[in-house]
VOGU-3710 file (C-alpha; in Angstrom, 3 decimals, decimal comma):
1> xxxxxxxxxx> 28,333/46,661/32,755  29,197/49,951/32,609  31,970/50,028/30,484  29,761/47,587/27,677  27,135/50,309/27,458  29,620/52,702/27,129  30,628/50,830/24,370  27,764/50,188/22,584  26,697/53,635/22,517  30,572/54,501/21,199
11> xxxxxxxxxx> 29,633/51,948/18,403  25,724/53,585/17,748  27,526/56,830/17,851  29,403/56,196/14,856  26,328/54,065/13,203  24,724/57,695/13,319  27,370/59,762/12,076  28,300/57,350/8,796  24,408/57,581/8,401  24,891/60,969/8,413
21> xxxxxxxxxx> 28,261/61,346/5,967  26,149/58,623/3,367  22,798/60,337/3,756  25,244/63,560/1,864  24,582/62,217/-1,504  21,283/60,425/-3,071  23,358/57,677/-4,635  24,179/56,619/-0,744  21,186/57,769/1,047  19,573/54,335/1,438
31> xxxxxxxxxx> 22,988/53,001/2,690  23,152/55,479/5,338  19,516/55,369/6,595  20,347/51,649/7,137  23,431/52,698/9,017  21,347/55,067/11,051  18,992/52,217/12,169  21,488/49,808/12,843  22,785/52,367/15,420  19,229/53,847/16,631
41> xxxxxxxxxx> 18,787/49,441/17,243  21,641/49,270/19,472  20,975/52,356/21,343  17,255/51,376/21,963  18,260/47,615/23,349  21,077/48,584/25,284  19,566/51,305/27,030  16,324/48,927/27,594  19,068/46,637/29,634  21,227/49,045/31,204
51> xxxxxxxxxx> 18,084/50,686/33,121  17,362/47,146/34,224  13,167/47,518/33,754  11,383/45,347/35,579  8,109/45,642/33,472  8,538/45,317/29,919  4,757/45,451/29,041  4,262/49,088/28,349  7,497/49,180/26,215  6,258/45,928/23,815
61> xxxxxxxxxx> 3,079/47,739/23,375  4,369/50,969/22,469  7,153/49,306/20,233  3,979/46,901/18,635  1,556/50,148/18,083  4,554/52,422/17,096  5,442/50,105/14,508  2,079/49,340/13,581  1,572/53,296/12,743  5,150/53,621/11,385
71> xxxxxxxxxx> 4,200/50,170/8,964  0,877/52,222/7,553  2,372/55,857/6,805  4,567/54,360/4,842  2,770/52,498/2,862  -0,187/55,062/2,248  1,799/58,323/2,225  2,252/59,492/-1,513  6,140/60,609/-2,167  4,805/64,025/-2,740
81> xxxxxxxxxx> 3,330/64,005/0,652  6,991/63,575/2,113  7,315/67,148/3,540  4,479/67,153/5,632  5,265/63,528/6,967  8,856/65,193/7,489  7,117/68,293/9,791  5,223/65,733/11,652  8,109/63,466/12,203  9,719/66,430/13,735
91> xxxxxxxxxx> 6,731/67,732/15,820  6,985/63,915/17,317  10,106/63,851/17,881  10,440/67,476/20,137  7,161/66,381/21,641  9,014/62,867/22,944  11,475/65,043/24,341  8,808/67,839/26,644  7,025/64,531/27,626  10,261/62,920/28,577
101> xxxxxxxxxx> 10,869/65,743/30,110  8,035/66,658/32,150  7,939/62,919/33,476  11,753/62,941/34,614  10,514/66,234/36,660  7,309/64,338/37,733  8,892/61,633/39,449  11,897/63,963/41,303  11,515/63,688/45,185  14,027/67,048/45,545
111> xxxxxxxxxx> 15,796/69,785/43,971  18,713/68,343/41,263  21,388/70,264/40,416  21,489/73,200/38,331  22,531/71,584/35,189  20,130/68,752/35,121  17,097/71,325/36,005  18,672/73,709/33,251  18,342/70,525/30,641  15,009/69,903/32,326
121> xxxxxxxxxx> 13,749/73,617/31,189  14,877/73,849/28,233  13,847/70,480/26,525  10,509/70,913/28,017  10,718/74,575/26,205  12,163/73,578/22,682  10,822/70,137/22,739  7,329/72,415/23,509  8,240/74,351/20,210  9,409/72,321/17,808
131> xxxxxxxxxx> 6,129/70,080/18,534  3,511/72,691/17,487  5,834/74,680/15,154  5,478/71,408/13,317  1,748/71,079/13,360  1,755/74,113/11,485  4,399/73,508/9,263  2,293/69,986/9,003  -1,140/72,582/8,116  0,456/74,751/6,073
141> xxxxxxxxxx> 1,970/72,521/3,899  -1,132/70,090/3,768  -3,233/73,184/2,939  -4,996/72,951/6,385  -3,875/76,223/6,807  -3,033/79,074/3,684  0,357/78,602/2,889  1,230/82,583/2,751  2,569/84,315/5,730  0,107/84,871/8,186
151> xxxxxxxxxx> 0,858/88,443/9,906  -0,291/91,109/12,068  0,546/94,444/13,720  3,692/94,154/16,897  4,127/90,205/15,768  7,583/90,305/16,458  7,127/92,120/20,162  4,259/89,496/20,900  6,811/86,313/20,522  9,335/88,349/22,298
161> xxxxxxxxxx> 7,114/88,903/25,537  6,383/84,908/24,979  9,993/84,005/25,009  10,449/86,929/28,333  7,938/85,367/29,756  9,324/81,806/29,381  12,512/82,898/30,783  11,231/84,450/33,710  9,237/81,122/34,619  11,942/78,691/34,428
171> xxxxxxxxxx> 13,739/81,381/36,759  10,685/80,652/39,108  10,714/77,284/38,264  14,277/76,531/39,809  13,883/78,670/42,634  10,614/76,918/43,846  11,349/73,500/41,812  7,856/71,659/44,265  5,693/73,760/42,147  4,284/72,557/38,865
181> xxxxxxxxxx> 2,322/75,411/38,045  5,752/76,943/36,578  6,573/73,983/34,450  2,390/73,745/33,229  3,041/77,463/32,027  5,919/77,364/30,502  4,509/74,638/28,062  1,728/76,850/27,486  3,647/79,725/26,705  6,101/77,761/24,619
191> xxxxxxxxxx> 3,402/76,386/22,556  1,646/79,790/21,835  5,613/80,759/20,411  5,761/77,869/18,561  2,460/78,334/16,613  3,408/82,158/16,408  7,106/81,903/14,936  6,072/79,524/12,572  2,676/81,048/11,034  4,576/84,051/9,204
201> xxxxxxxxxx> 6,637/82,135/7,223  5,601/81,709/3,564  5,123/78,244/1,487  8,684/79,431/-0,336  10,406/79,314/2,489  9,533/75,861/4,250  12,311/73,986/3,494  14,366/76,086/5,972  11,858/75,916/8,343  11,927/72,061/8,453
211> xxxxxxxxxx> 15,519/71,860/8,470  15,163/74,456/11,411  12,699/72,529/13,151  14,746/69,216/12,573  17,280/70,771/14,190  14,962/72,308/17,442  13,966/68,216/17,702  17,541/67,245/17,589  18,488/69,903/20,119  15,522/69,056/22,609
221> xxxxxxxxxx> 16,871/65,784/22,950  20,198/66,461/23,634  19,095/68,256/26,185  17,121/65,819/27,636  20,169/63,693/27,164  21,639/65,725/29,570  19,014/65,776/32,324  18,652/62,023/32,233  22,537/61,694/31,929  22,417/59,203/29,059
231> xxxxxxxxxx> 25,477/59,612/26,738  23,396/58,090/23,022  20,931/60,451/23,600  23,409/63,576/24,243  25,346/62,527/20,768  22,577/61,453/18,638  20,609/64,670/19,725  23,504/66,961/18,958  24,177/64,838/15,177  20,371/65,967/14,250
241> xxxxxxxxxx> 20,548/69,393/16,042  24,144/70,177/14,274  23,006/68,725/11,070  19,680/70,899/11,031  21,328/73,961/11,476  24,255/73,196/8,847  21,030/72,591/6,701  19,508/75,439/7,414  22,468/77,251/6,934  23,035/75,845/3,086
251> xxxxxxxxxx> 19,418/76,523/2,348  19,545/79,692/3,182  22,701/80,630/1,053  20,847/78,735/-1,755  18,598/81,695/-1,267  20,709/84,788/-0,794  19,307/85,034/2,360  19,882/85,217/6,156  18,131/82,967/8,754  16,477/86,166/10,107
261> xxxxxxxxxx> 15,340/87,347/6,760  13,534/84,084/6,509  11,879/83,957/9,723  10,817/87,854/9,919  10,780/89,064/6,498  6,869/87,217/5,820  8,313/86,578/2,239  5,229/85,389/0,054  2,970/88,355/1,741  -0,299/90,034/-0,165
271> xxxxxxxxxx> 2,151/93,355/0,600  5,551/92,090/-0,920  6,603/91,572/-4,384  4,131/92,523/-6,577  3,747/91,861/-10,366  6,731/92,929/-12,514  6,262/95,805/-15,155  3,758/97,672/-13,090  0,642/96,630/-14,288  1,939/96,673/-17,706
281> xxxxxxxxxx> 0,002/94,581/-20,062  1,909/91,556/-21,620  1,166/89,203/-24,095  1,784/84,710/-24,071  1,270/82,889/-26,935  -0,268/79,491/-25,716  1,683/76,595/-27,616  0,093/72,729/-27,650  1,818/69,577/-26,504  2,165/68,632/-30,312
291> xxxxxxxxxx> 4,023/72,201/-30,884  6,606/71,247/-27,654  7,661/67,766/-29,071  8,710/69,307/-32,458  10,633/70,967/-30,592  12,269/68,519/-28,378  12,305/66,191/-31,473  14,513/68,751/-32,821  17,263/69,653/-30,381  20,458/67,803/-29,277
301> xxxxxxxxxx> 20,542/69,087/-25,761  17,428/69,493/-23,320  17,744/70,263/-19,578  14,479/69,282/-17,135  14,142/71,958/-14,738  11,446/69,820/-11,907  9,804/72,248/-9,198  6,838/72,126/-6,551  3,969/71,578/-9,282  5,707/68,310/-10,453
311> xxxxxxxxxx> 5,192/67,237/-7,221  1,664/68,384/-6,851  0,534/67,035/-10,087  2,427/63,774/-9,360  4,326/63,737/-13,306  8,070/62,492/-11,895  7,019/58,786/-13,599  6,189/60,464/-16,615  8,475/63,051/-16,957  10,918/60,335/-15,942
321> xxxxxxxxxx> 9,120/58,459/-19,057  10,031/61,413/-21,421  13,343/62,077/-20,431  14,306/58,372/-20,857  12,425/58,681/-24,698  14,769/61,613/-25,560  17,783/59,763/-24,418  16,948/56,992/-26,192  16,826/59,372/-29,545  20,180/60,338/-28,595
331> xxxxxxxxxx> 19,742/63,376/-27,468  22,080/64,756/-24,071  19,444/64,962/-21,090  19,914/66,348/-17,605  17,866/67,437/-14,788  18,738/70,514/-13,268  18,035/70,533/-9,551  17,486/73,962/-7,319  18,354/73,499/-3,424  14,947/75,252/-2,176
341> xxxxxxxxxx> 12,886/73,648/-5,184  10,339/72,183/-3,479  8,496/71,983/0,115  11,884/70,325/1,694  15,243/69,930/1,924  16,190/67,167/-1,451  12,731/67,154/-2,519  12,939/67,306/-6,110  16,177/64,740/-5,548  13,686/62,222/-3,864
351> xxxxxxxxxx> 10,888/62,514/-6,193  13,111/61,797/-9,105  15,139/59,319/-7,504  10,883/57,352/-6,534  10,836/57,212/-10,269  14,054/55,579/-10,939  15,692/58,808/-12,710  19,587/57,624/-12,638  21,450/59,818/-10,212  23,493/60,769/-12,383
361> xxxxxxxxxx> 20,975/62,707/-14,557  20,750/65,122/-11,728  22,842/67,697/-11,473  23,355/70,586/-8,312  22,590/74,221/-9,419  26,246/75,510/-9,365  27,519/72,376/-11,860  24,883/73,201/-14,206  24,173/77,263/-14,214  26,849/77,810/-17,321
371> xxxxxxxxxx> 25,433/75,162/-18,901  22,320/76,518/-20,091  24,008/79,049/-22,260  24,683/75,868/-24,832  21,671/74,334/-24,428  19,150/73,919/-26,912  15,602/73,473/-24,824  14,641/73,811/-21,513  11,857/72,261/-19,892  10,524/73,932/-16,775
381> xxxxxxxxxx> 8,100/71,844/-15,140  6,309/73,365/-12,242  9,266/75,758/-11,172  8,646/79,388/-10,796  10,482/81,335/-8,531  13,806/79,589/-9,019  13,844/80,323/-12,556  12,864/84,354/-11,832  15,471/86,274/-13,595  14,049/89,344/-11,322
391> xxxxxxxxxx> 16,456/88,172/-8,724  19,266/89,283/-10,716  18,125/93,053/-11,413  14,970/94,284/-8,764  15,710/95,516/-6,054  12,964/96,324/-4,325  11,954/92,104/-4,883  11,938/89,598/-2,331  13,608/87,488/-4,360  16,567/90,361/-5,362
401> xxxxxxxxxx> 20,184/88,273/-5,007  18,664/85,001/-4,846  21,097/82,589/-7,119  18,372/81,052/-9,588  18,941/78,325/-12,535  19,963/80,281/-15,428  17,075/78,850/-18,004  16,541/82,253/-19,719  19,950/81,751/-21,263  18,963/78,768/-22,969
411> xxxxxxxxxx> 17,718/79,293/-26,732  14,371/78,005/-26,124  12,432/77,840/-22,617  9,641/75,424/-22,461  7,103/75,957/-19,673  4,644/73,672/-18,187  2,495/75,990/-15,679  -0,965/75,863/-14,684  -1,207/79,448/-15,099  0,704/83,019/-15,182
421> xxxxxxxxxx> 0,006/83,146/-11,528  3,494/84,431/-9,114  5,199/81,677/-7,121  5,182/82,290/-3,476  7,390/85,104/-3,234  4,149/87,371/-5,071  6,457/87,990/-7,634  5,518/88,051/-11,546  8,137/85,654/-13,641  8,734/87,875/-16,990
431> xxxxxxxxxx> 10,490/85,098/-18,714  6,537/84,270/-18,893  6,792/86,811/-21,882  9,510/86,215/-23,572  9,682/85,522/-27,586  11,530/82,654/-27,129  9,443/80,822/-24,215  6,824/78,397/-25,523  4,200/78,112/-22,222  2,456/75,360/-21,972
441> xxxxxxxxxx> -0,835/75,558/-19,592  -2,358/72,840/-17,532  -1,334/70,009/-15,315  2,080/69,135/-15,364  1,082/65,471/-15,869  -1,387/65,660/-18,618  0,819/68,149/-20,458  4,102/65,713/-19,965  2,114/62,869/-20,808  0,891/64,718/-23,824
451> xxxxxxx> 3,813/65,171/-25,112  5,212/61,429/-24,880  2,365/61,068/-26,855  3,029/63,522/-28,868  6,687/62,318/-30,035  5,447/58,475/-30,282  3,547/59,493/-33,080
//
């Protein structure tokens, strides 16, 4: 019996990491979630058999109500709510793995050994902060909570006292394992880090922060893997933890930016960043929907820069609408896609892709940036910081050395922005004021639908 469950979980093992290679690239994605389940299916069923449960009746009712829940988010959660079901899916997930946890330490009659009570500690203490590093991540991004960095005097010294303090009660813990005071305070302490690390990081910076905390969840149940000696849960756990940090990792460099400048650096603060020019005065001309499609009517080539406010104003069906008019006029069209546009990891790439945009339409930052110099018209909807050209030249500017999409090389930049207001790094976009940038103010999809109506006529 053995050796089949080995077996199975060999086979699940590389269900997950295909998943994993397919889920690289949108035009596989769906392929390699349905990998991923195929091998999440087999690792559920066989473990169900090889722990030989007497009672099934709990597990049916938790599969029926889990699904039940599962069945309803999907259907009711908007695609532009994605991110936050993405934080919460991670808060679940390192929560599963303290609970786990907790009740593996529960129902010990005596000391184990030093590795399984080490796995034990530390899945209760990640699992602890990954679930209500999440809820925040879930608050900020849901607008429970203000999205800007939330900081305050010694912030840094509080969480490391919290993290001390952790340390010195699993200590504690393993030298008087009978006492469950240790374990009760640990979670407690862990969850006051969690809500602390997570509450100074700014809206610009979340998709990190969920690839981060996918990768805490990933890691928590690895560990928990270990305690319970179960071999799926070791490799699957290490798959999401290794593929979180890689993630991480990629977003940062998207950025310009190291891990810790993310997490400490409160990017997005009332005290960073700061309008450009000083307070210098600076002048927009206002241009109408009927004004923009003369001039996409007009020019040959047109790139689509998408960015957070498509997403808020829900437009990716009819900016999808308008790109496919332009093609159709026989005019070159391409959607130029920023790593950290967005609340998460892909977002832009899964909003597009919701409204049937052909993948190949979208195009990565670093096959595109040289192309803007030969492009006729540029459409920025909703993107602000990623199109910055202050990241190139100021210094003192949170979002200095940041690659960005080059659209200020293009020969005419056409914004769609609710108003002049900063993006989430607080810092003023002077490509606002250009002579060549036609800004267009209001929703992103009124104005986009305005100007489909616009070139019908």
């Amino acid at each position: 019996m053995e050796t089949i469950t080995n077996l199975v979980y060999l086979t699940a093992a590389i269900f997950f990491i295909l998943g994993l290679k397919l889920l690289s690239s949108p035009k596989t994605a769906r392929r390699g979630n349905q990998l991923s389940m195929i091998g999440m299916l087999l690792a559920i069923v066989m473990t169900l058999f090889d722990k030989q449960i007497i009672n099934f009746t709990f597990i049916i009712v938790g599969l029926v109500v889990g699904a039940a829940i599962g069945l309803y988010w999907a259907k009711v959660v908007k695609m532009t709510q994605m991110p936050q079901m993405v934080a919460m899916f991670n808060g679940f997930g390192g929560g599963a793995s303290a609970l786990v946890a907790f009740s593996e330490y529960s129902r010990m009659s005596g000391e184990p050994r030093v590795d399984v009570a080490i796995a034990l500690l530390l899945s209760l203490f990640v699992g602890t902060i990954t679930f209500f590093g999440s809820l925040i991540a879930y608050a900020k991004l849901q607008g429970i909570m203000r999205g800007a960095p939330i900081v305050y005097k010694m912030q840094q010294v509080v969480n490391a006292l919290l993290l001390l303090g952790i340390v010195v009660l699993s200590v504690f813990a393993m030298l008087n394992w009978s006492f469950w005071g240790f374990f009760l305070a640990i979670v407690v302490l862990s969850a006051f880090l969690g809500v602390l690390a997570v509450i100074p990081i700014g809206g610009a910076d979340m998709p990190v922060i969920i690839s981060l905390l996918n990768s805490y969840s990933g890691l928590a149940a690895a560990f928990t893997g270990f305690a319970l000696q179960n071999n799926v849960l070791i490799i699957s756990g290490a798959l999401v933890g290794a593929s979180g940090i890689i993630l991480s990792d990629l977003m940062c460099k998207a950025m310009n930016r190291s891990l810790f400048n993310v997490l400490f650096a409160a990017v997005g603060s009332e005290s960073g960043g700061g309008a450009a020019g000083g307070g210098e005065k600076r002048t927009v001309v206002r241009y109408t929907a009927q004004d923009g499609a003369v001039i996409l009517d007009r020019a040959q080539s047109v790139i689509i820069v998408p960015g957070y406010g498509l997403a808020v104003a829900q437009a990716q069906h009819i900016l999808a609408e308008l790109a496919q008019m332009l093609i159709d006029r026989g005019k070159k069209v391409r959607f130029a896609i920023h790593p950290v546009a967005g609340r998460m990891p892909g977002h832009m790439n899964v909003l597009l892709a919701e409204a049937n945009v052909p993948y190949e339409l979208l195009v990565e930052m670093g096959e595109i940036n040289d192309d803007f110099q030969d492009t006729d018209v540029v459409l920025v909807v909703g993107a602000n910081d990623v199109t910055n050209p202050v990241a190139r030249y100021k210094k003192d500017s949170p979002l200095y050395g940041m690659p960005i999409l080059n659209v200020d090389q293009a020969q005419t930049v056409m914004i769609i922005k609710r108003s002049l207001s900063p993006g989430f790094a607080g810092e003023d976009n002077p490509l606002f004021y250009e002579e060549k940038t036609m800004m267009l103010f209001g929703d992103a999809k009124k104005m986009v639908t305005a100007l489909v109506e616009a070139l019908k006529e």
